[in-house]
Structure formats: C-alpha cells, structure tokens
N, C-alpha and C positions, 0 to 999 in steps of 0.2 A: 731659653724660655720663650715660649710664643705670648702673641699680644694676648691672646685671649687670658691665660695663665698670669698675666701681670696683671690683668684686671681682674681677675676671678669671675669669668663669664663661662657658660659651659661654652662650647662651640664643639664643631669637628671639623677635623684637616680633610682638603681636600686636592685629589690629583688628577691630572689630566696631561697625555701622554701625546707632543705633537712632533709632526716631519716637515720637514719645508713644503712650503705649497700650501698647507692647508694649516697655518696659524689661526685657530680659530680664538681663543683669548688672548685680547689684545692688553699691553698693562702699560702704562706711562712710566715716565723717567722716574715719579714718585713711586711706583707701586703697586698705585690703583687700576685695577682691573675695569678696563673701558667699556667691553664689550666683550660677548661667546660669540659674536656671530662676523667673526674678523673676515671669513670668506665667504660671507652671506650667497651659501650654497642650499638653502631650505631644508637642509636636511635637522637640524639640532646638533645636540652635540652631544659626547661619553665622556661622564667625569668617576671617578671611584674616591669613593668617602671610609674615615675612619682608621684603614691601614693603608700601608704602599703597596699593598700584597698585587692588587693587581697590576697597580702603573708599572713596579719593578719586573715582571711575568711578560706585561707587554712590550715594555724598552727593549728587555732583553730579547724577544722575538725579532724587534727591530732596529738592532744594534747598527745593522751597515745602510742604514735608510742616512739620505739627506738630513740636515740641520736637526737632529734627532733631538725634542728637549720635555722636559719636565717642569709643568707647571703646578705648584703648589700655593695652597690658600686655606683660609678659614670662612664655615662658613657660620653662618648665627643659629642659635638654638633653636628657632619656630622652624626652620628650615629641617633641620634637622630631625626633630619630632616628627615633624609631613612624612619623613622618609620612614620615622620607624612605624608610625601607623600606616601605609599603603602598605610593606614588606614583611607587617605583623614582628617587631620584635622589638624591644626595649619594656619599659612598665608600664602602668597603663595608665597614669598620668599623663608620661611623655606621649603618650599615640593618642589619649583624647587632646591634648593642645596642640597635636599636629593634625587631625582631625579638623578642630576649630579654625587652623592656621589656609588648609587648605580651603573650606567651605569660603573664609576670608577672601581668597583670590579667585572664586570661581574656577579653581583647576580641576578640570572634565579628564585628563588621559596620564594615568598612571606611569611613572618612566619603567622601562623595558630592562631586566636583569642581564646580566652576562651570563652568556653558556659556557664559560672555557670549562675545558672538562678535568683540568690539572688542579681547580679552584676549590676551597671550603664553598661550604653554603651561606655563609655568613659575606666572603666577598662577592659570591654572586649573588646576594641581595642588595650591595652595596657599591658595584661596580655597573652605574645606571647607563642609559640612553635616553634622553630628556627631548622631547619634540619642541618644535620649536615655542612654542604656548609657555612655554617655561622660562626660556630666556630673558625675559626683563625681570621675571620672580627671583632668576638665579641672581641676576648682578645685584639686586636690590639687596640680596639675603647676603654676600662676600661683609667678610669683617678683616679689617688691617689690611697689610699689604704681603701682595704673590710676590715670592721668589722662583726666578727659574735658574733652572739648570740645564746647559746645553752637555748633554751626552757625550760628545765624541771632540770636544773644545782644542785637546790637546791636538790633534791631526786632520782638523777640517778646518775651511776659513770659508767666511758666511760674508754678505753683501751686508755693507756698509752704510751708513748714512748719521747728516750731519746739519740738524735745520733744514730737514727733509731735504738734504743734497743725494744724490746717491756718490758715493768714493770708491766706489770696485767693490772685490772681496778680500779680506783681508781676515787675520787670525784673529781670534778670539782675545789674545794679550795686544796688539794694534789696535783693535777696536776700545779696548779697555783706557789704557794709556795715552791713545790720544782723545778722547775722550767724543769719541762715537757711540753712533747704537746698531743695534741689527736693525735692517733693512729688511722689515718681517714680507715685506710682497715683491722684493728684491730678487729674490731666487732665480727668474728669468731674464733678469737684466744683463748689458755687458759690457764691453770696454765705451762701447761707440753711448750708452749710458750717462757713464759718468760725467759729472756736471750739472746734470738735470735733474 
C-alpha cells in the first residue's frame, strides 16, 4: 500500500530512470526527495507519471549502462491535475483545478511529451520533459518518500560513502550491511579517493 492509499489522497506514482553520472534526484537517508537538479546541468529533467510503461521500456534499453537505477515517488494531486489539463485528458474538473493550479505558479512552458515510437498515446503524454522553471514546483508537489531501485545491484558495486567519507566501490549487500550509502557524485572517484 502506498502512503497516499493509507491516507486516501489521490496522488500519482511517479518514475524517473537514471545512470551513473547524471543523478539527478537527490533523496536523503529518510526518503525525501532534496532536489531534480542533483547535476545542476540546466537542462531539467524526464520523469513518466501514472504507469512504469515508460521507465520499464527505458531501463530496459539501458540495461548495461553504469549504476543503472529507478526512482520512484508520489506525486500530489494539484500537480497532477496541471498535467491532465496541458495533455488534455482526465475530467474536466480535474483540468479546470489544474488549470487553476498552474495560473497559481505562473508556469509559462508546457513540459515536452515522449516520442518513443513503441509507446501508447497515453504514456507519451505522460512520459514528460519539464524545463527547468518546473523544478522547485516539481519538489514542492513530491508527497512521502522515493524508493529506488538499483537495476543491475546483484553484479555491479557502486562508490561508497559514509558521513560523506568516500570507502571505494563496494556491492550493493557491503554497502547495505555496513551501513553506507551510494556515493551518488562518486562515480569518478578512486582508490587514491578514499578517505576524503
């Protein structure tokens, strides 16, 4: 049961599909999602709301990539509404309060569909690119706490850290166990590293 389901809030699940190097949401030991803009690279960010249809399509495209992982999250209803009024679908409630919701925030640029051409119509209205103007709306709009999931856990071992120490690279059961965390800007680090 998600949190929103235990409160009876509407919400929708959201995913976001990332590789080593470019972490862009950041989540703390608790959960909370800190930030989209982890590699404050001005570009924004691509998240797909409501099914996994896309984030699943796109892992699997990039299955042998580095620290391959999947971030999920909920996000709140006004948010949510926004999307089904710019993308024209839901009732028409919901897209006049997301109507309202956006006039709310002054948001001028509608986020950018997916083209994959393997896709329903429904995930590529749903499977967004959000410029950057969105990102403090997006964190603001996140409800409970992301879980991720690292793709390829069982046969990859990911950079280490420990009260921001960094401790090398180690597996995904070491890093668990001893009670590390991933070393999300780690990636490029190395022996001569650790310590620091």
């Amino acid at each position: 049961m998600t949190d929103s389901e235990e409160r009876g809030v509407a919400m929708v699940m959201a995913y976001r599909v990332e590789r080593a190097g470019a972490y862009k949401i950041r989540v703390d030991a608790n959960g909370k999602i800190t930030t989209f803009d982890g590699t404050n690279d001005k570009y924004g960010i691509d998240i797909s709301f409501g099914t996994a249809d896309h984030s699943t399509y796109y892992a699997g495209e990039h299955t042998s990539d580095q620290g391959l992982r999947v971030v999920t999250f909920e996000m709140e209803e006004g948010f949510w509404n926004a999307i089904k009024y710019l993308k024209k679908f839901g009732k028409d409630s919901e897209k006049n309060a997301g109507k309202v919701w956006l006039e709310q925030r002054k948001i001028k640029k509608e986020p950018s569909g997916s083209d994959g051409a393997n896709l329903s119509s429904f995930v590529k209205k749903t499977a967004l690119h959000f410029d950057r103007e969105w990102l403090p709306h997006l964190l603001k709009s996140v409800s409970g706490k992301a879980s991720i999931e690292y793709v390829n856990e069982e046969t990859e071992v990911y950079p280490a850290k420990l009260d921001g120490v960094f401790y090398g690279f180690m597996s995904m059961s070491d890093i668990q166990d001893g009670g590390y965390e991933v070393d999300e800007d780690g990636w490029d680090k190395t022996d001569e590293d650790i310590g620091k």
